[in-house]
N, C-alpha and C positions, 0 to 999 in steps of 0.2 A: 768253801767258806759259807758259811752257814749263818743266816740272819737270823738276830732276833728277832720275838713278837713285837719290841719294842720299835724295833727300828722299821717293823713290815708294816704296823701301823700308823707313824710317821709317815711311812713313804704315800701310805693312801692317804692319808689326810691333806698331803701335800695337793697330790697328784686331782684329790676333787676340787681343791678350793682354785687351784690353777685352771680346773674346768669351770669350776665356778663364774670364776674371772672371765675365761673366751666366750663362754655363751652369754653371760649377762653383756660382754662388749658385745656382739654378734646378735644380741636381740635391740640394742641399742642402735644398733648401725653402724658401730664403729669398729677402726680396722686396729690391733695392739703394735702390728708393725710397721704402720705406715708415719710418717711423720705428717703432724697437724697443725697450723695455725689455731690460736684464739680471738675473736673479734666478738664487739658488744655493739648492741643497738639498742636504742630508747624510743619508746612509743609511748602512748598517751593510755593504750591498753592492749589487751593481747589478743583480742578477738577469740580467744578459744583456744590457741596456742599449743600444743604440748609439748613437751620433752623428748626427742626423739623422732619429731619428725623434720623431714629430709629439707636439708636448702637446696638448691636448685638453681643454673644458669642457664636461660633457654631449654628449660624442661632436662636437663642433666644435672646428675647428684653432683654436689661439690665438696656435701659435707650435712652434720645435724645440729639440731637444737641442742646445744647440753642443760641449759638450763633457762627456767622462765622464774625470773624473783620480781619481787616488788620493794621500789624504793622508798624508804621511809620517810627523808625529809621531801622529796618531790611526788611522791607517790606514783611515778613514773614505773613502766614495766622495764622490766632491762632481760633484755632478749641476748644471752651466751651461745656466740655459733661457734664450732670447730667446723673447719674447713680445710681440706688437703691441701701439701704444703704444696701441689702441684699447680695451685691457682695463686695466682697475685692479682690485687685489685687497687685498684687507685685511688685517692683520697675523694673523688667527685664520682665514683661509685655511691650505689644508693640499695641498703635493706629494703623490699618493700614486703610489707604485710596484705595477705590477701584471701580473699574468703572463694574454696572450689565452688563449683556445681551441687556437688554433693552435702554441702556445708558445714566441710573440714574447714580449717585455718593452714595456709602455709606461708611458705616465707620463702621467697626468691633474692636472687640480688642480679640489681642492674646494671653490667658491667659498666664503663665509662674510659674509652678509650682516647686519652690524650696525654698529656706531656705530663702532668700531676704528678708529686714522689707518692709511693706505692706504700699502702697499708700495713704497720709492722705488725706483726703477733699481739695479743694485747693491745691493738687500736679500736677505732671506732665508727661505725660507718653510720652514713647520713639514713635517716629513716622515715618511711613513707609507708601512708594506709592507702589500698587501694582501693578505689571506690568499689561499695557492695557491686557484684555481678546483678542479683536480683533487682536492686535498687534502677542499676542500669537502665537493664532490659524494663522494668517498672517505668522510668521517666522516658523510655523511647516511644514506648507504647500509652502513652498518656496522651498524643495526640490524636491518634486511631481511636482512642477509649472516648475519648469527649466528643468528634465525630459521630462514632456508633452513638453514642447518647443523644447526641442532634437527631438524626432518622430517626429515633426511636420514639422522643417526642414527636417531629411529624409527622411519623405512622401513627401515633395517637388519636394524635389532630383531627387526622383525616379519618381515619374511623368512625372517633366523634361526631363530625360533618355526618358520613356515611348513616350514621347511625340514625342522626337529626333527618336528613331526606326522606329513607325509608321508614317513612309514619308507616300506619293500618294499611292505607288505602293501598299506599304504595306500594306495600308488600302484597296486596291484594292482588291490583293489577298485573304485577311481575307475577304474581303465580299462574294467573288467566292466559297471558302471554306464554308465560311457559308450557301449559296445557295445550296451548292452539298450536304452537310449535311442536311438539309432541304428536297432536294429532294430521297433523300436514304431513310428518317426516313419514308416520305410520302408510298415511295411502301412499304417499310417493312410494313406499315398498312396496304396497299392495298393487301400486301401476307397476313399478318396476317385474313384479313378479309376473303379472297379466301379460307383458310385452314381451318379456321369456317367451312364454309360454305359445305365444303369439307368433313368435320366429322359430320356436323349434319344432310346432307344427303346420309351418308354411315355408320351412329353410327347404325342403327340395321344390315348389314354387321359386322362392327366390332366387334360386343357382340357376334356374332353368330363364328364369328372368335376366338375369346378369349376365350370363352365356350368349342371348338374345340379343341386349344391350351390346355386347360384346363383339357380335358381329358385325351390327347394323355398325357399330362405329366404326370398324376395319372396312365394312364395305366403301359407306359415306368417305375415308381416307380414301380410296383407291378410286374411286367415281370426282373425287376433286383432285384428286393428282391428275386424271387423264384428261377432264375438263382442263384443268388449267396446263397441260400438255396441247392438247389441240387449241386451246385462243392464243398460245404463246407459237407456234408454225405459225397458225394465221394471219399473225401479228407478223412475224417473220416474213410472209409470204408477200404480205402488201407492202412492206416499206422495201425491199427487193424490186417488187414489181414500180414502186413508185422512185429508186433509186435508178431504174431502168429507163422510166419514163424522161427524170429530169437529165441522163446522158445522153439521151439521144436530142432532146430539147439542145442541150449547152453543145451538143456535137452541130445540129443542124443550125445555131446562131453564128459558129466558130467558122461553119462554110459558107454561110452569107445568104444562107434558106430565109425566105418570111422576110418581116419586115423589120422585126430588130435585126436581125442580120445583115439582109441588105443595110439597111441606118446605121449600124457600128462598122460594115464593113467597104460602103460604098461613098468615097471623099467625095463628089459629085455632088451626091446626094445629101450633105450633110451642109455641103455650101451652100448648093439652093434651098434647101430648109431654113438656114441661117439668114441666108440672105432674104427670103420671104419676112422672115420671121422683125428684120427690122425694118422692113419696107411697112410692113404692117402695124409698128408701133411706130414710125413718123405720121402714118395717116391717120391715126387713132390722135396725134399728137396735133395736126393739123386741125383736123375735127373740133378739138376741146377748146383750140384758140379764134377759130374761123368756122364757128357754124354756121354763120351765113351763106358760105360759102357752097355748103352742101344745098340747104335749106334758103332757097332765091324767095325770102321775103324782107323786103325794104317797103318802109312807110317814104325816106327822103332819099334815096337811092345813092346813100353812102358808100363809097368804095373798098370791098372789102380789104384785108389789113393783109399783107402778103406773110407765108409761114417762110419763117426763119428758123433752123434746125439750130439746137442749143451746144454749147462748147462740146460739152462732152460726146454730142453727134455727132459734128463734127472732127472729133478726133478719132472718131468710130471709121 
């Protein structure tokens, strides 16, 4: 069967304006198979708005602008989203309007997950401008800005100042100073380089000196180590000799040699010691109360006073 031209061109006219249709949807961002929600919002203005660009929930499409009109008797914008029928939103959901980086206009929505009956096709959602980004970042940085602008007048200030010190003279003197400094640092190089020059033709002297040095002080170690080796025997040797002396000393008292010996070791002898010893403080005691007795001078030839030994002698 055999078409006509009639009917061949028909069928292309169909066939483009049906293309016509999926690419204009498809440049629009819209899907012809999917089912859509319609939802409106009202703003005070559109920020830039266009037709076609993408709504968004936490940065995922959910749907586009279809239309951005303006209302006559409120002069309000009225923002037409289609949205996939795959999302449902709740009446305390909120459109907000918001300006990129870049300084496109988009348009987000901000879910609101509570008990609220849910948004039908044809409803209307609550609408919100977001604060400019730039503006933002502008009033964040306005307190850093006014800051820098305080230093900046007091780096002024003080320049000023700076400025005012460094009269003629001042800068005069600081140049002279500077010259003198200059000329000081110069011979300190010129000695520095003298003193080079000074050691590297006298550095095999010096090694031969340091070597010298070198020995003398290994010797002087070894001559005070053997010195103090021999007074540390010596020293040894007398308190030996003198630990010998006093054993024989504490051996010959222990056998009753001498006279502490005998003394600690002979009771005889320690009685009649003892017993001298108080015989001779009653006469002493005698003495002190009857010196006349010793001493035979009488003017009336008073009788002298007989000694009486006192209690505690008596218990003696």
């Amino acid at each position: 069967m055999k078409l006509s031209k009639e009917v061949k061109t028909a069928i292309i006219v169909i066939a483009g304006i049906a293309a016509f249709f999926v690419g204009f949807n498809f440049l629009k961002s819209k899907s012809i198979f999917k089912k859509t929600n319609i939802y409106y919002a009202y703003f005070p203005h559109s920020g830039g708005l266009k037709t076609g660009t993408q709504i968004t929930v936490n940065g995922v499409k959910v749907g586009s602008v279809e239309a951005v009109d303006l209302e006559e008797k409120t002069a309000k914008i009225k923002i037409t989203m289609e949205c996939s029928d795959d999302f449902s939103f709740s009446k305390n959901s909120v459109a907000e309007l918001y300006n990129s980086l870049l300084g496109g206009a988009g348009l987000q929505i901000l879910p609101a997950f509570d008990d609220a009956p849910v948004i039908e096709s044809e409803g209307e959602f609550q609408a919100r401008i977001q604060e400019d980004m730039l503006a933002s970042i502008s009033s964040s940085i306005k307190p850093t800005q006014e800051k820098l602008n305080r230093l900046l007048n007091q780096a002024d200030t003080t320049l000023t100042g700076v400025n005012k010190i460094l009269d003629v003279q001042t800068t005069s003197e600081l140049k002279g100073a500077i010259a003198e400094l200059s000329a000081t640092m110069r011979n300190l190089n010129k000695a520095s380089v003298t003193l080079n020059n000074m050691l590297i033709a006298n550095q095999a002297n010096l090694q031969a000196t340091l070597q010298n040095a070198n020995k003398m002080t290994a010797e002087l170690a070894k001559l005070s180590s053997e010195l103090s080796a021999t007074e540390l025997n010596k020293t040894i040797a007398d308190a030996q000799k003198t630990l010998a002396n006093l054993n024989t000393l504490l051996a010959s008292v222990e056998s009753g040699n001498g006279t502490i010996g005998k003394l600690l070791k002979d009771e005889a002898l320690y009685k009649d010691l003892d017993k001298s010893a108080k015989q001779l403080e009653l006469l002493l005691e005698d003495f002190r109360l009857n010196p006349k007795r010793y001493v035979h001078f009488s003017v009336f030839g008073k009788k002298a006073k007989t000694y009486e030994p006192q209690d505690e002698q008596k218990a003696k």
